[in-house]
BALOBA-1460 file (C-alpha; in Angstrom, 3 decimals):
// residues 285
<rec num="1" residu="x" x="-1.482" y="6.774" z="0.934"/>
<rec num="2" residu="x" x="-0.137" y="8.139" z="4.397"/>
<rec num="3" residu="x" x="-3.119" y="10.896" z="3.894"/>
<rec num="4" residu="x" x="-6.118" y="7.998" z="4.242"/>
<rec num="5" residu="x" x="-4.445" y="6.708" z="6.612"/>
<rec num="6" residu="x" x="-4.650" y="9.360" z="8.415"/>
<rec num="7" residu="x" x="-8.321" y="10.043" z="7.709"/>
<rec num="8" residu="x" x="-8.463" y="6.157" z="8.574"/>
<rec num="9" residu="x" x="-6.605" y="6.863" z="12.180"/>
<rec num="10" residu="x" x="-8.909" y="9.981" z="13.185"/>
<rec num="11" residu="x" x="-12.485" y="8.124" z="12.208"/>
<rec num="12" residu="x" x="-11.140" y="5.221" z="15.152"/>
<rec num="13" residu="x" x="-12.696" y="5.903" z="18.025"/>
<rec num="14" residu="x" x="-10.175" y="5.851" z="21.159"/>
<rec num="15" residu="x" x="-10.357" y="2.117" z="21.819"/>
<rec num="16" residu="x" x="-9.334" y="1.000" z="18.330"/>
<rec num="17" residu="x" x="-6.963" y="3.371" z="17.947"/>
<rec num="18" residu="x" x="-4.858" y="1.971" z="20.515"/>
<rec num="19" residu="x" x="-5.691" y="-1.459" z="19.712"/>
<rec num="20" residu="x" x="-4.274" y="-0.387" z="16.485"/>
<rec num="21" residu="x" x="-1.148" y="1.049" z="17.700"/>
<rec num="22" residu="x" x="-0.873" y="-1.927" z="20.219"/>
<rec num="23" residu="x" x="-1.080" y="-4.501" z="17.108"/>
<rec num="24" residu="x" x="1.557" y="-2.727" z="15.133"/>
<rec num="25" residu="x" x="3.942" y="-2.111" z="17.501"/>
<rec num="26" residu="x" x="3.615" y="-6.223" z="18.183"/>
<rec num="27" residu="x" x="4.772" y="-6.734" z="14.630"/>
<rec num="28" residu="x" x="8.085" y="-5.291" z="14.465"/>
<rec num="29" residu="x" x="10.856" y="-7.157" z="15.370"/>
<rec num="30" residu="x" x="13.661" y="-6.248" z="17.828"/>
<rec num="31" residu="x" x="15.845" y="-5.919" z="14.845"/>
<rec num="32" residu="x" x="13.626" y="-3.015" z="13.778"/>
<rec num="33" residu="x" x="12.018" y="-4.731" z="10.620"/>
<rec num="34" residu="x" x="8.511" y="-5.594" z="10.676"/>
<rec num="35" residu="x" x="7.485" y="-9.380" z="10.634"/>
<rec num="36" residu="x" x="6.121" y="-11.963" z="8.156"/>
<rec num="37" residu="x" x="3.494" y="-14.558" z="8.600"/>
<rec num="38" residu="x" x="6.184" y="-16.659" z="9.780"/>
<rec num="39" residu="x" x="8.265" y="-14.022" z="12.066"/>
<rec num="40" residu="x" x="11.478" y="-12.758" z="10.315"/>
<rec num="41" residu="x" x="11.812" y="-9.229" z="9.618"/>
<rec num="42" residu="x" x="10.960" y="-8.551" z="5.562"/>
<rec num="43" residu="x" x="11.203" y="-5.884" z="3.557"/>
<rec num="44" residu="x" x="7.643" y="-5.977" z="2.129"/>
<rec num="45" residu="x" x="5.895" y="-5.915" z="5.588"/>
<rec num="46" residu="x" x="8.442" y="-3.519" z="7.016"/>
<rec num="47" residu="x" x="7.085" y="-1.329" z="4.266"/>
<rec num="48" residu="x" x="3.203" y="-1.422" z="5.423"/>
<rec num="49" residu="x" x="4.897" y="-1.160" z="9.089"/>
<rec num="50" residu="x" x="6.891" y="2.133" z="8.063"/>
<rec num="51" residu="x" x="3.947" y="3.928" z="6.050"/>
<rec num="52" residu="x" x="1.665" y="2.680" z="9.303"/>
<rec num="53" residu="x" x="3.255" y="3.866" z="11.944"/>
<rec num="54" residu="x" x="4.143" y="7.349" z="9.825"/>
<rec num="55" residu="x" x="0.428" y="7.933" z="9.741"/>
<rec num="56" residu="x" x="0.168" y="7.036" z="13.433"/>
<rec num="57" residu="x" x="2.596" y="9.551" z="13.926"/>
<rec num="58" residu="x" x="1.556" y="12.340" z="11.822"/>
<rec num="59" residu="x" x="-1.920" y="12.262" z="13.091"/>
<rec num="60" residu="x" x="-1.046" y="12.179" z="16.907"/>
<rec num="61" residu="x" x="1.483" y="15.075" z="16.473"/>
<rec num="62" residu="x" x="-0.989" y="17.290" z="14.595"/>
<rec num="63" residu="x" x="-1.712" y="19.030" z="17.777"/>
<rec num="64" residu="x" x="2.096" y="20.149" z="18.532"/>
<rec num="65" residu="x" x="0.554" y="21.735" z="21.966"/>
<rec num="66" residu="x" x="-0.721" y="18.187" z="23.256"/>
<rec num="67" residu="x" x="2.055" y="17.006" z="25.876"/>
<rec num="68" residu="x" x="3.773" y="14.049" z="24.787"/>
<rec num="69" residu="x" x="2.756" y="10.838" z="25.645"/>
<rec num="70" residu="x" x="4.162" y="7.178" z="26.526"/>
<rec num="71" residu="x" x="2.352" y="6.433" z="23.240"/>
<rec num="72" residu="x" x="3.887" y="9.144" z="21.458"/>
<rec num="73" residu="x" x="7.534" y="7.854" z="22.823"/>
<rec num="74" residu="x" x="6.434" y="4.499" z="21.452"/>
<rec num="75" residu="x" x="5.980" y="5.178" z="17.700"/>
<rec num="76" residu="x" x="9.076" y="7.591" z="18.003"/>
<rec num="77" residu="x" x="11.207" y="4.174" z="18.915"/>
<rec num="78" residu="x" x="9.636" y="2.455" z="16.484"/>
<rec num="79" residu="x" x="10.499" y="4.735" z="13.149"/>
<rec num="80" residu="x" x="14.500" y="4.573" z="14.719"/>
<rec num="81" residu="x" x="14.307" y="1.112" z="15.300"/>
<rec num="82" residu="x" x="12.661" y="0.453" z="11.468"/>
<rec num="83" residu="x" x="15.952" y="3.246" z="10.248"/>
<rec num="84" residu="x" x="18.069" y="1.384" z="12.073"/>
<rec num="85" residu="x" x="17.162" y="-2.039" z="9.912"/>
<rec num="86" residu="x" x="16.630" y="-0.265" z="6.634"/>
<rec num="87" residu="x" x="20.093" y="1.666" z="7.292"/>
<rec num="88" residu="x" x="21.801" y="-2.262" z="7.173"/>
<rec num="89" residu="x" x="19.899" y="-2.957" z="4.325"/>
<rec num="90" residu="x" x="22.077" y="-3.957" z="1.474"/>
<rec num="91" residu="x" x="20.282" y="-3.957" z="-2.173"/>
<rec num="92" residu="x" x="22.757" y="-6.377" z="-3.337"/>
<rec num="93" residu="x" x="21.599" y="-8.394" z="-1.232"/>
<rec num="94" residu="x" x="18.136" y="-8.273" z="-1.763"/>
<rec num="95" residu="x" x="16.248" y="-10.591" z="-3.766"/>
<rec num="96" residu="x" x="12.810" y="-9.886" z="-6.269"/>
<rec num="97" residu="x" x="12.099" y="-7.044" z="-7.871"/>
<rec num="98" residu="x" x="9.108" y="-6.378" z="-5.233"/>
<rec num="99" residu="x" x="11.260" y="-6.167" z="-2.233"/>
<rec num="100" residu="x" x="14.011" y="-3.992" z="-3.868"/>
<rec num="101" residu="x" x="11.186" y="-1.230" z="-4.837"/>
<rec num="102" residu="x" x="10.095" y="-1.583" z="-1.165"/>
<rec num="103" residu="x" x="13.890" y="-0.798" z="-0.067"/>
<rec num="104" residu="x" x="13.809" y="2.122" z="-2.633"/>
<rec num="105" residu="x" x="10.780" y="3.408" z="-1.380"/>
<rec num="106" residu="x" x="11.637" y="3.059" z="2.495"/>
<rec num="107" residu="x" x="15.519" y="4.470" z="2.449"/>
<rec num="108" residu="x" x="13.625" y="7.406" z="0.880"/>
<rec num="109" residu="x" x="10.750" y="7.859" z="3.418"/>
<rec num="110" residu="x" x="13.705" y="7.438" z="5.815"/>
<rec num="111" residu="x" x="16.612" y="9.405" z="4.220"/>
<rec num="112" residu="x" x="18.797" y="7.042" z="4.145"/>
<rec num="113" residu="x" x="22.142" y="8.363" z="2.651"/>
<rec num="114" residu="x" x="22.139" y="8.964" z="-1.236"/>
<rec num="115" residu="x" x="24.670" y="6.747" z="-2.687"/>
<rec num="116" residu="x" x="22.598" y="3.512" z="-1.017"/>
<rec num="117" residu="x" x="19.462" y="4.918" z="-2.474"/>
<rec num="118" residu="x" x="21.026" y="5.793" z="-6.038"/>
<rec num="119" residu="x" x="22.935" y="1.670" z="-6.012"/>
<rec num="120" residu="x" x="19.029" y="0.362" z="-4.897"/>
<rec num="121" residu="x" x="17.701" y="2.403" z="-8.521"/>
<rec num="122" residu="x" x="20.341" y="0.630" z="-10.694"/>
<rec num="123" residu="x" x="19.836" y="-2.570" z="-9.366"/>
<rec num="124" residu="x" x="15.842" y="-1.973" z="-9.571"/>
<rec num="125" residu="x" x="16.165" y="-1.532" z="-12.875"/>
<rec num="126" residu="x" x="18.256" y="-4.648" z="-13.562"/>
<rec num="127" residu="x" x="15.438" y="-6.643" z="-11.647"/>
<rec num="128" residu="x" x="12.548" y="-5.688" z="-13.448"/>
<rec num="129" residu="x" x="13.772" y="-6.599" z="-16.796"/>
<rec num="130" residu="x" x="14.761" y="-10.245" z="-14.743"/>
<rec num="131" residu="x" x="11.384" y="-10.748" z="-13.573"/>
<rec num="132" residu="x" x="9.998" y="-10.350" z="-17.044"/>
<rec num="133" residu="x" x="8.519" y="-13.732" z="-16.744"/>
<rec num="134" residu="x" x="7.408" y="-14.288" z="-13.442"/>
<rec num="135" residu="x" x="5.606" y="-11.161" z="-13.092"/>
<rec num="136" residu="x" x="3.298" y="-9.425" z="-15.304"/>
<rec num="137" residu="x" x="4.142" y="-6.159" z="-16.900"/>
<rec num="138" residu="x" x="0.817" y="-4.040" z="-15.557"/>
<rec num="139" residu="x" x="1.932" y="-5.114" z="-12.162"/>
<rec num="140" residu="x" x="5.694" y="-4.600" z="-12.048"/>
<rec num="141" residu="x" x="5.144" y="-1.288" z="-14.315"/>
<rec num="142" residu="x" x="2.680" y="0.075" z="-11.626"/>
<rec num="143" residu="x" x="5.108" y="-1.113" z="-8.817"/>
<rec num="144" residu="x" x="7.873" y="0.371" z="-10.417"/>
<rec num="145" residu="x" x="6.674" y="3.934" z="-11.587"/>
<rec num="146" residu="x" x="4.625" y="4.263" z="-8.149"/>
<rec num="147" residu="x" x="8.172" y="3.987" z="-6.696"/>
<rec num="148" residu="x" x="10.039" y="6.043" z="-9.431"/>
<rec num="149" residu="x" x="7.412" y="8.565" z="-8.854"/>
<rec num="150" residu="x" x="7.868" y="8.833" z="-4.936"/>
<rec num="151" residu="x" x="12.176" y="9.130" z="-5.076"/>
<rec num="152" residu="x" x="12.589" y="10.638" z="-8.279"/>
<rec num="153" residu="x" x="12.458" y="14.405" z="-9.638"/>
<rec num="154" residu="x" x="11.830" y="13.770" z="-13.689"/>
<rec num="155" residu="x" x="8.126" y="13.302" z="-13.902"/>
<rec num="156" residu="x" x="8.261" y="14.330" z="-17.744"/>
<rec num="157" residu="x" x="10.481" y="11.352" z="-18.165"/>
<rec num="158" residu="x" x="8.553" y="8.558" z="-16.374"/>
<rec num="159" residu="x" x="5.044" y="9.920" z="-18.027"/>
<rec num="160" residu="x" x="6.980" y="9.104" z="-21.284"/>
<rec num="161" residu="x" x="8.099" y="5.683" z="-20.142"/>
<rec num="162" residu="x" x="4.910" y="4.990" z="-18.392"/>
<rec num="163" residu="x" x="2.880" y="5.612" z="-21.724"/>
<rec num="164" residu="x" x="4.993" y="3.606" z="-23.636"/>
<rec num="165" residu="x" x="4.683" y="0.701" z="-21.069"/>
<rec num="166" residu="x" x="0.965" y="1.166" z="-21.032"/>
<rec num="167" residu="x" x="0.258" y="0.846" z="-24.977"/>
<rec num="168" residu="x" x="1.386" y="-3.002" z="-24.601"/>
<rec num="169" residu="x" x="-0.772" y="-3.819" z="-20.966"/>
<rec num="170" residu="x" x="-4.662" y="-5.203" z="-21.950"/>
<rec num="171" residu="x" x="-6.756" y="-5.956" z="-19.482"/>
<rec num="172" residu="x" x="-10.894" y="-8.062" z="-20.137"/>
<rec num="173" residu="x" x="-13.132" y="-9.441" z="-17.652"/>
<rec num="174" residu="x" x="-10.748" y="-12.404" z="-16.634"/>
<rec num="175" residu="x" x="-8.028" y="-10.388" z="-15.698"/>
<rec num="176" residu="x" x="-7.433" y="-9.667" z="-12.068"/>
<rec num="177" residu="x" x="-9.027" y="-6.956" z="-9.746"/>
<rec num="178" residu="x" x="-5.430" y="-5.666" z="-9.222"/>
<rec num="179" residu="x" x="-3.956" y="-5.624" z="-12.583"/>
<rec num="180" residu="x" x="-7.061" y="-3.357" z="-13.923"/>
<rec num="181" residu="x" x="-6.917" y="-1.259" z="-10.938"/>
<rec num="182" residu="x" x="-2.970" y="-0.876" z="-11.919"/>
<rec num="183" residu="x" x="-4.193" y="0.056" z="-14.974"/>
<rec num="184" residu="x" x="-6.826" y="2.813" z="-14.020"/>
<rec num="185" residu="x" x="-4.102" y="4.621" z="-11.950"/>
<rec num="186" residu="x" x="-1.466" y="4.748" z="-14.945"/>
<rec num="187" residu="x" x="-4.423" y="6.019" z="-17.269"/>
<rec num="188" residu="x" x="-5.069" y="9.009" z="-14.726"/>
<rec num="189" residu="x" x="-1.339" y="9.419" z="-14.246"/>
<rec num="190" residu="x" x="-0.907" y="9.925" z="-17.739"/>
<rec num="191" residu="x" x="-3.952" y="11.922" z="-18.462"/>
<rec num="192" residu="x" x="-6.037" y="9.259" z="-20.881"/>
<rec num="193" residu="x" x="-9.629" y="8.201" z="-21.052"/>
<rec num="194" residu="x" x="-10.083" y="5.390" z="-18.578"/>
<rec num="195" residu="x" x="-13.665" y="5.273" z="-18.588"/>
<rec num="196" residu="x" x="-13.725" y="1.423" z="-20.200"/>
<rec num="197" residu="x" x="-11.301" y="-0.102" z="-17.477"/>
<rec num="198" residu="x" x="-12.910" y="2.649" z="-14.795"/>
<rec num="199" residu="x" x="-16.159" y="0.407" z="-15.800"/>
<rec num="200" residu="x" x="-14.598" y="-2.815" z="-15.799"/>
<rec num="201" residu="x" x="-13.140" y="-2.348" z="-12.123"/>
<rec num="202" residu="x" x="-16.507" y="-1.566" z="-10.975"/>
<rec num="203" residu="x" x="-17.868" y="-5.126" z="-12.005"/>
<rec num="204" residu="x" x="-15.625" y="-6.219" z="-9.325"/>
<rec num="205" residu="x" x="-17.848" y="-5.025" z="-6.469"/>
<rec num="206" residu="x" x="-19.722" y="-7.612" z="-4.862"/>
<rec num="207" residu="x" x="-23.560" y="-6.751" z="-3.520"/>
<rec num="208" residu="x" x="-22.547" y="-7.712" z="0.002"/>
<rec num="209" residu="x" x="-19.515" y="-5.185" z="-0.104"/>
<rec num="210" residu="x" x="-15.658" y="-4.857" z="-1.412"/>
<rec num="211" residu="x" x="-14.074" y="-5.841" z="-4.137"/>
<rec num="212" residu="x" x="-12.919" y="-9.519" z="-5.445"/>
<rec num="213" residu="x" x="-9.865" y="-10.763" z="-6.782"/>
<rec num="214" residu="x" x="-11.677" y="-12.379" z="-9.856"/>
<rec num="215" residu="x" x="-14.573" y="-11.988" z="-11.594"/>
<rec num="216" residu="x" x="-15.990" y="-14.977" z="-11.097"/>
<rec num="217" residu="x" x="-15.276" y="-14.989" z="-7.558"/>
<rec num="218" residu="x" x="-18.393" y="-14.793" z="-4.706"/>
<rec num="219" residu="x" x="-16.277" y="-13.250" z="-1.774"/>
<rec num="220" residu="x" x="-14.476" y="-10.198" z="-1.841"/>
<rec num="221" residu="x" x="-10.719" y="-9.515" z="-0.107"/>
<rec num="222" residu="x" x="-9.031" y="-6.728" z="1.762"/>
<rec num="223" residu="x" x="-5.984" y="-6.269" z="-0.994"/>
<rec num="224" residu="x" x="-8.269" y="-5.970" z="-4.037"/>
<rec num="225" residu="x" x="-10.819" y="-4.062" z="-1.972"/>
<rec num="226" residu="x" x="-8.238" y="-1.414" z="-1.254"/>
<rec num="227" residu="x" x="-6.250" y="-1.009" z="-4.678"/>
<rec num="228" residu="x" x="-9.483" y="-1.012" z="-6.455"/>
<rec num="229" residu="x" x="-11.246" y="1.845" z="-4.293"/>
<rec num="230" residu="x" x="-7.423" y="3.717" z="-4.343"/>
<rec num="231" residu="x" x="-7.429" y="3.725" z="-7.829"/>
<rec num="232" residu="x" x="-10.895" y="4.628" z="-8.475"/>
<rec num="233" residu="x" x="-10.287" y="7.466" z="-6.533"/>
<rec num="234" residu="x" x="-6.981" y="8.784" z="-7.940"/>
<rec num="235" residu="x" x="-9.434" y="8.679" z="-11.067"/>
<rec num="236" residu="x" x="-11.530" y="10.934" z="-10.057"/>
<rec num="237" residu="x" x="-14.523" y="8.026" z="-10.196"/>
<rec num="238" residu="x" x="-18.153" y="8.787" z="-8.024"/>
<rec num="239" residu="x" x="-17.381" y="6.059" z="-5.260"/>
<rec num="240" residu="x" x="-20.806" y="7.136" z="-3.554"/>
<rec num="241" residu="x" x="-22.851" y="3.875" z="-4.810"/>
<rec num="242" residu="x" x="-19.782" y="1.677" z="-3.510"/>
<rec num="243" residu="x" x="-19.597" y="3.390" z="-0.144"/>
<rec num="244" residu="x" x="-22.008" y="2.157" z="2.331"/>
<rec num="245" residu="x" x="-21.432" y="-1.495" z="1.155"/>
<rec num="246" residu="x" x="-17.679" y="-1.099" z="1.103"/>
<rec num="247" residu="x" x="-17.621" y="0.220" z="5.169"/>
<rec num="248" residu="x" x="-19.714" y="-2.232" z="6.029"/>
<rec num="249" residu="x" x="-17.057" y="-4.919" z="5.015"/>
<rec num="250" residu="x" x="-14.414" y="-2.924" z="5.689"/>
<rec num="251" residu="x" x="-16.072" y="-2.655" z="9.251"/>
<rec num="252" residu="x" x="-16.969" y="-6.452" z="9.729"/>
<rec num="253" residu="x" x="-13.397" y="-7.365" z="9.183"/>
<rec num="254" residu="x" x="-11.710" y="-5.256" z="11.783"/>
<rec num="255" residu="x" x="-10.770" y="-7.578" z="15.111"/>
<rec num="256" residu="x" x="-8.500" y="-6.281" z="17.610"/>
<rec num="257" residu="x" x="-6.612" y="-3.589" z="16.321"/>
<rec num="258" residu="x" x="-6.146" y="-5.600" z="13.068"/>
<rec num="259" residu="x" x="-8.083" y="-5.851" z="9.712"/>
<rec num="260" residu="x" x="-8.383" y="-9.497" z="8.276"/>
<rec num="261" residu="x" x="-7.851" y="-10.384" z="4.782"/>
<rec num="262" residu="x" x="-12.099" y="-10.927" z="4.583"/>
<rec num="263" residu="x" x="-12.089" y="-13.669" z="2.366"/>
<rec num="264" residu="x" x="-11.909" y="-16.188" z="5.079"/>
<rec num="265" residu="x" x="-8.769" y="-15.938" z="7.178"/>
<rec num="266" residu="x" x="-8.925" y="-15.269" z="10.813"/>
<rec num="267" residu="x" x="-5.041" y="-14.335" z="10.817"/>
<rec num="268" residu="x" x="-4.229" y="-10.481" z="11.960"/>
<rec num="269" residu="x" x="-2.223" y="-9.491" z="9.425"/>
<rec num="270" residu="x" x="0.030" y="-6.282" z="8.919"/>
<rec num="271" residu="x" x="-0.593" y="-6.420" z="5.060"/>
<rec num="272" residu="x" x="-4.292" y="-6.550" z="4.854"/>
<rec num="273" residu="x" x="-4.345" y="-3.639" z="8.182"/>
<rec num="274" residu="x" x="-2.668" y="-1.709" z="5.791"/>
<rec num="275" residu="x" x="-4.869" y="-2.013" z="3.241"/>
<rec num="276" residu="x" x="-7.787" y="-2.267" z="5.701"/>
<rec num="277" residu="x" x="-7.024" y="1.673" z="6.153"/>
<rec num="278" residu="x" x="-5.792" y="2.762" z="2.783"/>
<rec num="279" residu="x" x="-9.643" y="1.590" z="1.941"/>
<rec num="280" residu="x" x="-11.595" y="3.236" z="4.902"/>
<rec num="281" residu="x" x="-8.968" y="6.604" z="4.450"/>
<rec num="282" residu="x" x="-10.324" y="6.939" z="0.822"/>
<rec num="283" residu="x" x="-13.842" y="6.657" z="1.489"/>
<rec num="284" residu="x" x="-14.015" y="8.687" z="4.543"/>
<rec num="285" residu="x" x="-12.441" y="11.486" z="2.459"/>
């Protein structure tokens, strides 16, 4: 994911990448943790904030000659100000199954000392057996072996797990945009013939461009926009009949350093700039 961003970062002309860089620097907190819609510091944003301003980073200090610059200083601040927050971070404390895979997945992008990352994996566990009921299993499977994947060594392990978990996740036509697209990445994960659900996320493209939450939606959004091109692509699926429509929405929804959610709402948002340039970095590839 930091990789498109990156691709995302270098197509910006020089205008829009600062605007970018200006906009996310605005949204963290002087706690260090990245804000909400309503302007606390959370865990879930914090974790589109991190990844963000890594990619920032990354791409800006590819040229290790370049002198460093007030901008440079800037994102440097921000990644100790966001280890700083994530370092307080107690997983005890930490409520929902989503938020505790986003505190996994940022102490290890940080290195945050072992034993806090190897408590936050027990209690992870414990939570996604909890939330059995108030969040389906395609979603909190892909949640949780995307993060098991990223801070865990065993890969023959969590293919075994992952299978199992897959055999019991269906997916039709009134499912959601996101829960096939969750499905399409654990297919190519574990090696199986996806073309059926590869087929069914494509019906989620809409003529004018993106992707929509629901089939029998009109407008497409950011978020389903994003996962579904991601996981297309980790499938090894021809995206060149989505592409021109896809950057033209992806392009029409860009304001200010900021990508809108594109179904509607004006409101800059960290989340949907996030996926804004997950979805641009994978078809720019």
């Amino acid at each position: 994911m930091i990789a498109f961003h990156r691709n995302a970062i270098d197509l910006l002309d020089k205008q829009s990448s600062e605007e970018l860089l200006q906009f996310l620097l605005s949204q963290q907190n002087s706690n260090g943790g990245y804000k909400d819609r309503g302007g606390r510091s959370d865990l879930y944003y914090s974790l589109f904030g991190g990844l963000m301003i890594r990619a920032w980073s990354k791409e800006h200090r590819a040229g290790s000659r370049e002198p460093v610059t007030r901008n440079s200083q800037l994102v440097a601040e921000s990644g100790l100000k966001l280890k700083q927050f994530i370092d307080k971070q107690s997983c005890g404390n930490v409520s929902g199954f989503i938020e505790q895979c986003c505190l996994a997945l940022l102490q290890k992008e940080l290195k945050i000392n072992r034993f806090s990352r190897i408590t936050t994996l027990l209690i992870l566990g414990k939570s996604f057996w909890k939330e059995r009921y108030s969040i389906n299993l395609s979603y909190r499977s892909f949640v949780l072996f995307l993060t098991l994947d990223a801070v865990l060594p065993f890969r023959g392990v969590l293919k075994r797990l992952s299978g199992k978990m897959l055999s019991r996740i269906e997916v039709d036509m009134h499912s959601p945009c996101s829960e096939v697209a969750a499905k399409v990445f654990l297919q190519k994960m574990l090696n199986q013939d996806g073309e059926k659900d590869q087929k069914l996320l494509k019906s989620f493209a809409c003529e004018s461009g993106g992707f929509k939450a629901f089939a029998h939606l009109q407008q497409a959004d950011m978020l389903s926009t994003a996962v579904a091109l991601f996981a297309l692509d980790f499938a090894g699926s021809d995206l060149r009949l989505l592409k021109p429509a896809c950057l033209d929405f992806i392009q029409q929804n860009f304001v200010d350093g900021a990508f809108l959610s594109g179904d509607g709402d004006q409101t800059a948002d960290l989340e949907y700039t996030f996926y804004g340039l997950l979805a641009l970095g994978v078809l720019v590839v």
